[in-house]
N, C-alpha and C positions, 0 to 999 in steps of 0.2 A: 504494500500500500504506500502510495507518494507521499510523502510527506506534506503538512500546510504548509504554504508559503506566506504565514501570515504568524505572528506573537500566539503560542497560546497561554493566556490569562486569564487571571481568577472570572474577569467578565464574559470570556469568551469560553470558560468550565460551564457556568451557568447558564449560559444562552443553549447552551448543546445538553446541558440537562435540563431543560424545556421545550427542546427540540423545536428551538425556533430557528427561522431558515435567514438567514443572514449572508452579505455580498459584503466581504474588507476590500479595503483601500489602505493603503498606505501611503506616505506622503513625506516629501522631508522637513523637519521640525526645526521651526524657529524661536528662541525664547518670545514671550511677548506677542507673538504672532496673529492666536486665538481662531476663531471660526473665521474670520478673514482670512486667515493664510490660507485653512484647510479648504476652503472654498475657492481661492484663487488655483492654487496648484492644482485642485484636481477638476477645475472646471465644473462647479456646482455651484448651485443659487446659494448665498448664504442665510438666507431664510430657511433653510433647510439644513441647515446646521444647526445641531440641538448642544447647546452650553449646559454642562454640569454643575453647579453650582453647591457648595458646600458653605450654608449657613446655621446660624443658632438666633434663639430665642433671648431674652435675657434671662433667663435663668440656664442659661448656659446647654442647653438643648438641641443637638445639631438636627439638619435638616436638608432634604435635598430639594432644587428648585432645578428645573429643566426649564429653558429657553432657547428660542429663535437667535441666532449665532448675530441676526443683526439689529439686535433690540436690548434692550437692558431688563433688570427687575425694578418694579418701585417696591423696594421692600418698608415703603410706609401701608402701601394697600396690601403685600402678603401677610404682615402684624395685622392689619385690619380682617384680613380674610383666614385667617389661623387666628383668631381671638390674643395674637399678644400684644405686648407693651413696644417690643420693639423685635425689630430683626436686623442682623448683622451680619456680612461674611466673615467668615472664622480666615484663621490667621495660616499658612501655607502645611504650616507642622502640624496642627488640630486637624486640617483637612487630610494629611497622607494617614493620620491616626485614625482618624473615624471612617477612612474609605478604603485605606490600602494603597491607594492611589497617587502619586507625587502631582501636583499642581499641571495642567495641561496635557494630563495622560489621564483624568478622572470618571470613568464610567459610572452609569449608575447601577450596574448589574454587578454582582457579585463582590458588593463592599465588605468590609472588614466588620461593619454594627450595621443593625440593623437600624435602619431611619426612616422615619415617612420622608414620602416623596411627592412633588407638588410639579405639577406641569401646565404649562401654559396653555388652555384648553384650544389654540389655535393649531397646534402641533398635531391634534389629533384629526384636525383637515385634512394636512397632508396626503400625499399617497403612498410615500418613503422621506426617510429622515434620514438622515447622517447622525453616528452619536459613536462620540469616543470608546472603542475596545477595551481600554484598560493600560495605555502606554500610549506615551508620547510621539504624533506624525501616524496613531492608527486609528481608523475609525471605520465602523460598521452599517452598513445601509440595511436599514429594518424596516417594515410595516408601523409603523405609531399606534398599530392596537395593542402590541408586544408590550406596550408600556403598562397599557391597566392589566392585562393578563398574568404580566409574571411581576411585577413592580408590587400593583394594588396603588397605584399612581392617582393623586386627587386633583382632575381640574380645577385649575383656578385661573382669573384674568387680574393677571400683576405684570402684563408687561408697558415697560418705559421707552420709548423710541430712542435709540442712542445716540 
């Protein structure tokens, strides 16, 4: 059997024990980059680039937020729409801790703790998404129903035009 020619990671253990049917890409990584690069290089809308997001509550509560690669979150309306006080991005080390994942290689499939996870109820428009495998310059083209089915993913509308 030929080997993948693709990372296999804690994200892409999971997806294949859910038996969902997924198309990688890989790409070359640049710091800083974000769903712009990955969308320039590989000639994709970046609207369809779906951002990982590792946030917390104030009571120190992490959280994951899924986004369109070219929009932002208003994390005054996800505190509004999660009932808290406030919402924050965690700091690069609390995100590889709570995810497994080092900053710009962040999937939301097969993290380290388990976290609710919150996505941008536009994404699930879509027809295929982009959304990082689990490392840096790789990502995965899925159906966006993959998200409530194996996530348990709660739409919400918090996104910020960036």
């Amino acid at each position: 059997m030929p080997r993948p020619r693709y990372p296999i990671t804690p994200a892409i253990r999971f997806l294949r024990s859910k038996q969902v049917d997924f198309h990688s890409l890989i790409y070359p990584y640049a710091n800083h980059g974000g769903a712009r690069q990955a969308a320039v290089e590989l000639s994709i809308p970046e609207h369809r680039v779906v951002k990982t997001l590792v946030m917390e509550t104030e009571d120190l509560s992490p959280l994951l937020v899924l986004m369109h690669g070219d929009q932002a979150v208003s994390t005054r309306q996800l505190a509004r729409v999660i009932g808290a006080k406030k919402v924050l991005p965690v700091r690069p080390e609390k995100a590889l801790y709570c995810t497994g994942y080092q900053v710009g290689g962040i999937s939301p499939f097969g993290t380290r703790q388990k976290m609710p996870v919150f996505v941008q109820a536009t994404i699930l428009e879509l027809k295929t998404i982009y959304i990082n495998g689990g490392k840096r310059g790789f990502i995965v083209e899925i159906d966006p129903a993959i998200l409530l089915k194996t996530l348990a993913a709660i739409p919400v509308d918090v996104a910020a035009f960036s």
